[in-house]
C-alpha positions as a Markdown table, in Angstrom:
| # | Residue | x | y | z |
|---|---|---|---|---|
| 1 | Unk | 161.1 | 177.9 | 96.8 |
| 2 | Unk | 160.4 | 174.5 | 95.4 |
| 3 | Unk | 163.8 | 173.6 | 93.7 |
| 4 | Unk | 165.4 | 172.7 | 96.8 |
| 5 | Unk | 162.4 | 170.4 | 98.0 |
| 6 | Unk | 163.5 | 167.2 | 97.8 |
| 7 | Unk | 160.8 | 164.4 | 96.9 |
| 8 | Unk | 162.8 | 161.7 | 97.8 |
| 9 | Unk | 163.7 | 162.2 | 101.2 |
| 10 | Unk | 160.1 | 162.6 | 101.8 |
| 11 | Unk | 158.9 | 159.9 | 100.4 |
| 12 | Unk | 161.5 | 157.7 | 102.8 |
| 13 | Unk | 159.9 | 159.2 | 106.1 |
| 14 | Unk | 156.4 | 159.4 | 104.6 |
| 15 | Unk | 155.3 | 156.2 | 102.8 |
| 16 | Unk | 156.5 | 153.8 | 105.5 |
| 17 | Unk | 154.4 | 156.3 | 108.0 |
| 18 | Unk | 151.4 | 155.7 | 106.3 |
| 19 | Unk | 152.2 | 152.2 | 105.9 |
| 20 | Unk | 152.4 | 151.5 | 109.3 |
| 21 | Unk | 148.9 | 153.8 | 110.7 |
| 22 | Unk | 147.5 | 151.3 | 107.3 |
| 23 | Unk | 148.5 | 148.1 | 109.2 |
| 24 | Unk | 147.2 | 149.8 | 112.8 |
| 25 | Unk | 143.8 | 150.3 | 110.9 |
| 26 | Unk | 143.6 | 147.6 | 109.5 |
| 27 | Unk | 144.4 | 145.4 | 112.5 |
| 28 | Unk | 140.7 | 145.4 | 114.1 |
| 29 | Unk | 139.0 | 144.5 | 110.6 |
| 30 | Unk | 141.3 | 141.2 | 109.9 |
| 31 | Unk | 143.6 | 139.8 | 112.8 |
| 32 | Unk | 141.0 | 140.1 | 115.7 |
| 33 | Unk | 138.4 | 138.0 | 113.8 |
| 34 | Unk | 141.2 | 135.5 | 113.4 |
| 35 | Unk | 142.0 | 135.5 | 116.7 |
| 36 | Unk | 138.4 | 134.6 | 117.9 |
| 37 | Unk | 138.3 | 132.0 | 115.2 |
| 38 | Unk | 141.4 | 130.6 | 116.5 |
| 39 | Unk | 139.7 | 131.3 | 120.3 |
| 40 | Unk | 136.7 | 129.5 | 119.2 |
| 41 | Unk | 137.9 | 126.7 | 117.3 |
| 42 | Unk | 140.5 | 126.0 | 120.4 |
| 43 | Unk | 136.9 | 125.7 | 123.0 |
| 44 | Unk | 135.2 | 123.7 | 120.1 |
| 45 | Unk | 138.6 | 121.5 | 120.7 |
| 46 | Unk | 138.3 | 121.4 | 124.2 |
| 47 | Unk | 134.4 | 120.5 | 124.3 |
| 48 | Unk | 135.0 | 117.8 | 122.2 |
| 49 | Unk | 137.6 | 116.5 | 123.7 |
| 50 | Unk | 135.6 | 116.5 | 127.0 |
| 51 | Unk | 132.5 | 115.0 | 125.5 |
| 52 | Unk | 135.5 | 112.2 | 124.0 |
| 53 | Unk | 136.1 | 112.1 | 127.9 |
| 54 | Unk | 132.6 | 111.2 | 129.2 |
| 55 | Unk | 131.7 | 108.5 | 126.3 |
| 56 | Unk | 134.7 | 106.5 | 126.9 |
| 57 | Unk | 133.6 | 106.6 | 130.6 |
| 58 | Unk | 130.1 | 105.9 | 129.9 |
| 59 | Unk | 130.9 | 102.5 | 127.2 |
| 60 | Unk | 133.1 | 101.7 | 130.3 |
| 61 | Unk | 130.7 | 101.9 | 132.8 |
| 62 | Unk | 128.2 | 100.2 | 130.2 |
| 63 | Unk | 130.4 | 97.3 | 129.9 |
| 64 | Unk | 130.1 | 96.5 | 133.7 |
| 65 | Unk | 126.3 | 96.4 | 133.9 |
| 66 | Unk | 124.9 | 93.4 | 133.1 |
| 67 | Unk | 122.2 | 93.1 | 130.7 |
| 68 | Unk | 120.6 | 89.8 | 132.1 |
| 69 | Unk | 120.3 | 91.4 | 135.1 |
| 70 | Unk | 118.8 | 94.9 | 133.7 |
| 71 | Unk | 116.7 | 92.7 | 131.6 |
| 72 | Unk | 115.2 | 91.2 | 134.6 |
| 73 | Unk | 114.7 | 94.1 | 136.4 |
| 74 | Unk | 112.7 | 95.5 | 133.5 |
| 75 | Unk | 109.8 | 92.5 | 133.2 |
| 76 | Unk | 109.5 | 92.6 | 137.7 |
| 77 | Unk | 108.6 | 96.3 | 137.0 |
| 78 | Unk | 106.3 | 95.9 | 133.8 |
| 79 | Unk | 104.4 | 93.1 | 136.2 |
| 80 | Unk | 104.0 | 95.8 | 138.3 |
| 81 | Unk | 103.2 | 98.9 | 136.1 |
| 82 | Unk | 102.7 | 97.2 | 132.4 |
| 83 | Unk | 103.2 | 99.7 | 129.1 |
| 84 | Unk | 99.6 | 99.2 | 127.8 |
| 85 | Unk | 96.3 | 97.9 | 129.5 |
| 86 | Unk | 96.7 | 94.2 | 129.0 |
| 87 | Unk | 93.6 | 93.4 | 129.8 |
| 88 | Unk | 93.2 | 90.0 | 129.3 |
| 89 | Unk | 96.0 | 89.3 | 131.8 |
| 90 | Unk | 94.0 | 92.0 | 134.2 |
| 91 | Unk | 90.8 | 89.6 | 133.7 |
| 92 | Unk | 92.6 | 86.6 | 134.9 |
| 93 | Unk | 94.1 | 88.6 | 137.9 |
| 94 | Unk | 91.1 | 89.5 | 139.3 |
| 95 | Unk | 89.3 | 86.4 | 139.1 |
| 96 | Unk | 92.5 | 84.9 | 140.7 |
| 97 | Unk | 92.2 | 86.8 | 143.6 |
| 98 | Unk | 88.1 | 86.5 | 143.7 |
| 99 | Unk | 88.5 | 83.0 | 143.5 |
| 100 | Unk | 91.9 | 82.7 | 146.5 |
| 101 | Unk | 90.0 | 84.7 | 148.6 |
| 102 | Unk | 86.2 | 82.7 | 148.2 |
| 103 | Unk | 84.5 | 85.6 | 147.2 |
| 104 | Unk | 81.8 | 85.1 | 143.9 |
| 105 | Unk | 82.8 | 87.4 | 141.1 |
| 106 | Unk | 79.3 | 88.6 | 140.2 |
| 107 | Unk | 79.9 | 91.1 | 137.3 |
| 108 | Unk | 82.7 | 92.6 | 136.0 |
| 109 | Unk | 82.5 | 95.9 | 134.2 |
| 110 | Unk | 85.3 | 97.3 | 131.6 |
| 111 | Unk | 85.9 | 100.7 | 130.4 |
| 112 | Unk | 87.2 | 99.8 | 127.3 |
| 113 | Unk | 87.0 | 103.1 | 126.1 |
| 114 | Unk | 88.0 | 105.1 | 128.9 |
| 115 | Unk | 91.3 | 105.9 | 129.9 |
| 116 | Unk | 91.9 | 108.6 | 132.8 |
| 117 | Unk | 94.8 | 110.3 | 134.1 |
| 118 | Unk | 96.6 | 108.6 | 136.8 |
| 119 | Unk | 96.6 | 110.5 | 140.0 |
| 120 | Unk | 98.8 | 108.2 | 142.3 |
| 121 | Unk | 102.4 | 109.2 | 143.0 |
| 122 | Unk | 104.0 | 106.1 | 141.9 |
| 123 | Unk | 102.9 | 107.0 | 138.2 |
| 124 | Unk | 102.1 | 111.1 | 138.0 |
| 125 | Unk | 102.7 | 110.6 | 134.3 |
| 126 | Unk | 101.1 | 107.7 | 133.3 |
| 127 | Unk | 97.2 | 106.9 | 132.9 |
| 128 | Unk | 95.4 | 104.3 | 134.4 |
| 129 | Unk | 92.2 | 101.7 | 133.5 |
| 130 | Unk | 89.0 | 101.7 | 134.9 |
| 131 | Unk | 86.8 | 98.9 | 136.0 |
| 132 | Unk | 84.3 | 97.6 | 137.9 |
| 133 | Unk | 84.1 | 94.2 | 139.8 |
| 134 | Unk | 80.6 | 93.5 | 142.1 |
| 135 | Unk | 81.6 | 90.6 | 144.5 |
| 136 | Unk | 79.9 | 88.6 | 147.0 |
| 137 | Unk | 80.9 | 86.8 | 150.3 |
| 138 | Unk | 81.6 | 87.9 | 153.7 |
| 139 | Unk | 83.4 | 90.2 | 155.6 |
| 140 | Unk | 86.4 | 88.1 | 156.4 |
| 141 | Unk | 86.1 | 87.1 | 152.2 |
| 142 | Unk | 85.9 | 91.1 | 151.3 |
| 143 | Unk | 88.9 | 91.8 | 153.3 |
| 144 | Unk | 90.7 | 88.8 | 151.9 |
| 145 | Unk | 90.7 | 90.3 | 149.0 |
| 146 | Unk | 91.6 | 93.8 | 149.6 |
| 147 | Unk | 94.4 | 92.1 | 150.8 |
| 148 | Unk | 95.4 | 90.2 | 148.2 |
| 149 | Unk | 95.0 | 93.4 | 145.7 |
| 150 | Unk | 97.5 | 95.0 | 148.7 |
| 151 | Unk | 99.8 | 92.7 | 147.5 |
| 152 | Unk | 99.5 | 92.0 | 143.6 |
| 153 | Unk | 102.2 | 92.8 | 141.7 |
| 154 | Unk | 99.9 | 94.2 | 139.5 |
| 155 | Unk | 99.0 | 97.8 | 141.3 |
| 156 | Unk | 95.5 | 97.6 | 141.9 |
| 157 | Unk | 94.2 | 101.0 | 143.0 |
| 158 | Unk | 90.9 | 101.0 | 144.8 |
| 159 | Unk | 89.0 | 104.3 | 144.1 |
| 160 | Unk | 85.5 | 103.1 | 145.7 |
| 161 | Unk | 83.1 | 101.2 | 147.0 |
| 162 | Unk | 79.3 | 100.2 | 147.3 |
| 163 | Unk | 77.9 | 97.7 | 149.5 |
| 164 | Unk | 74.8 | 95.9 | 150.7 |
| 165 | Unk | 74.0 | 93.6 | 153.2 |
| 166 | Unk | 71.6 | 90.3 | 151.9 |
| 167 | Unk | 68.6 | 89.4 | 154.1 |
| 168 | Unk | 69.6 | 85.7 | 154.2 |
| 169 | Unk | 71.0 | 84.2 | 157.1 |
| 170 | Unk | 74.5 | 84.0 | 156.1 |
| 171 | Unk | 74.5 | 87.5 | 155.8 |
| 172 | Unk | 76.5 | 87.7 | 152.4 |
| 173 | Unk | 78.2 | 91.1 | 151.3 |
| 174 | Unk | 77.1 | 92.3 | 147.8 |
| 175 | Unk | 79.6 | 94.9 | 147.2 |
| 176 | Unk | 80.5 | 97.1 | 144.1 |
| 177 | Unk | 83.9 | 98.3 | 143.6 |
| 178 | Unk | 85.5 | 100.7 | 141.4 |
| 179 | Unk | 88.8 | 99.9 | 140.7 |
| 180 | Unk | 91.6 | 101.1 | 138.1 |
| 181 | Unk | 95.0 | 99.8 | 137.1 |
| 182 | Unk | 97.9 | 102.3 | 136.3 |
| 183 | Unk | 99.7 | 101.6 | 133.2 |
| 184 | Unk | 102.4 | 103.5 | 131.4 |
| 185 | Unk | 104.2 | 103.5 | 128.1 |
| 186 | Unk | 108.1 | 102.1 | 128.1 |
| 187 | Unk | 110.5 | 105.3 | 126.7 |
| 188 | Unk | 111.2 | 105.7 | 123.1 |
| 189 | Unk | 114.4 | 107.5 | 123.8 |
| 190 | Unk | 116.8 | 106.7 | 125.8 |
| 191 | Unk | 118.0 | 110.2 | 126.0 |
| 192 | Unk | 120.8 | 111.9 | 124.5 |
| 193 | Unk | 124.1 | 109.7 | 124.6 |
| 194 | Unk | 126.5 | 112.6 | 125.7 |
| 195 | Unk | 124.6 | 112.4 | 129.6 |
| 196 | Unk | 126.2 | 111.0 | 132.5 |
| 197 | Unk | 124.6 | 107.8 | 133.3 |
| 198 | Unk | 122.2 | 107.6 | 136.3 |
| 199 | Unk | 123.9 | 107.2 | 139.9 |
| 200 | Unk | 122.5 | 104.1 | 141.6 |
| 201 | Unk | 118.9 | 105.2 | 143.4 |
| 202 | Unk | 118.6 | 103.1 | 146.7 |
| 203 | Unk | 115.0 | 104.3 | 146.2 |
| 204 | Unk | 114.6 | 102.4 | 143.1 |
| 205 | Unk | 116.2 | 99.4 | 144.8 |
| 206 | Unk | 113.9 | 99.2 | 147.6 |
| 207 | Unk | 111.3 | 99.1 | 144.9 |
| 208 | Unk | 112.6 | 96.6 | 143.1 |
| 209 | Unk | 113.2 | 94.4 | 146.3 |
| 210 | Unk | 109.3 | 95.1 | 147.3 |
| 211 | Unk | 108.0 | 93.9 | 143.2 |
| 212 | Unk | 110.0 | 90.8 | 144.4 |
| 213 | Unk | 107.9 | 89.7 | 147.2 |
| 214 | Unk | 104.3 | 90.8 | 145.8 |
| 215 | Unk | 102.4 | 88.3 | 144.2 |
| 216 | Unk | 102.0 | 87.5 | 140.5 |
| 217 | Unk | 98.2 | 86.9 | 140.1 |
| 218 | Unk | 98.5 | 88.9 | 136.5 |
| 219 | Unk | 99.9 | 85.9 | 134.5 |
| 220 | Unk | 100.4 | 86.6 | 130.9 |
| 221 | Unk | 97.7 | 85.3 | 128.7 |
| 222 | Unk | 98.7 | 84.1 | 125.3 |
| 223 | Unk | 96.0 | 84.5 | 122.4 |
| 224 | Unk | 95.2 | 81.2 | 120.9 |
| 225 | Unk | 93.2 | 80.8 | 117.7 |
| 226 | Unk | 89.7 | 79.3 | 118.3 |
| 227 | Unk | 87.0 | 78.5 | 115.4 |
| 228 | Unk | 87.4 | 77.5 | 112.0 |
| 229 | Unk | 89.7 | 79.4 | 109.4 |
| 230 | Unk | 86.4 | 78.8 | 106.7 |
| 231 | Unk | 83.2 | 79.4 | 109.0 |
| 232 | Unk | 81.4 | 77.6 | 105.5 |
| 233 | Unk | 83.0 | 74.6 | 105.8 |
């Protein structure tokens, strides 16, 4: 039965059968994760070649702002909401406007140690400093200076007051106030460079054009050295 079986001939239809359902099985275990290598490595391409796109936009658009003018725009807005307390320039403001508006600055009272969150919508993140000021002069002198805080650069927030009335014929206000100054720390980061660049706010610019015409009674105080280097000598 056997002797006319011809190994040969089946060896030509069988082995390249096999073969080809090999290949066909083998197809989902090697080419298809080379295809989605090849699929991901061509979206890699493309992201970077869009993320290319918006940096040579952005170092463009860089390029055409000026940095005097940013610069500038940066101290009007620190007058008005500084990065730390600054207190010493805080003293001399206050006095400034005690004095402009002929009131007596009868005590002033710091909360060196006391910082509270800031609860004004100009700076929900920031915090602000607390203080005291009692003052004396009239009506027409008190409202002087509420004015004048109005328009500090400095924001001056008034949280509340306490007043009396003198029994001398002048009839001088004694008033308390409680007073705090929002201040918030400049950004460490200026965020990741692959963003878009902010689109001009007309918000921000009315701001800006209000800081301008405020007054500046917060002048920076430098720290001189006073006393002797050797207290023996």
């Amino acid at each position: 039965m056997f002797k006319n079986f011809n190994l040969a001939k089946i060896s030509y239809v069988f082995i390249p059968t096999i073969t080809i359902i090999v290949v066909f099985l083998l197809v989902p275990f090697i080419f298809i994760p080379f295809w989605q290598k090849i699929g991901n490595l061509n979206k890699d391409i493309a992201e970077g070649n869009d993320r290319y796109n918006q940096m040579v936009s952005k170092e463009k658009k860089l390029k055409e702002i000026s940095a005097t003018e940013e610069r500038g725009k940066l101290v009007k807005v620190t007058v008005a909401l500084p990065s730390n307390k600054d207190i010493p320039s805080l003293i001399v403001g206050v006095k400034r406007m005690v004095q402009e508006s002929g009131m007596s600055l009868e005590s002033m009272q710091l909360n060196v140690g006391q910082v509270s969150a800031s609860s004004t919508a100009m700076v929900m993140s920031g915090s602000s400093f607390d203080f005291k000021v009692t003052l004396k002069g009239s009506l027409e002198q008190l409202q002087g200076f509420l004015n004048k805080a109005q328009s500090a650069k400095r924001v001056f927030i008034v949280k509340s007051f306490d007043g009396t009335s003198g029994n001398t014929s002048d009839n001088l206000l004694t008033v308390t106030l409680s007073m705090s100054a929002p201040y918030e720390s400049l950004p460490e980061s200026m965020g990741d460079a692959s963003l878009p660049l902010p689109q001009n706010n007309s918000a921000l610019d009315k701001v800006f054009s209000k800081v301008e015409k405020l007054v500046n009674y917060t002048l920076p105080v430098n720290p001189s050295q006073t006393g002797k280097d050797n207290p023996f000598e």
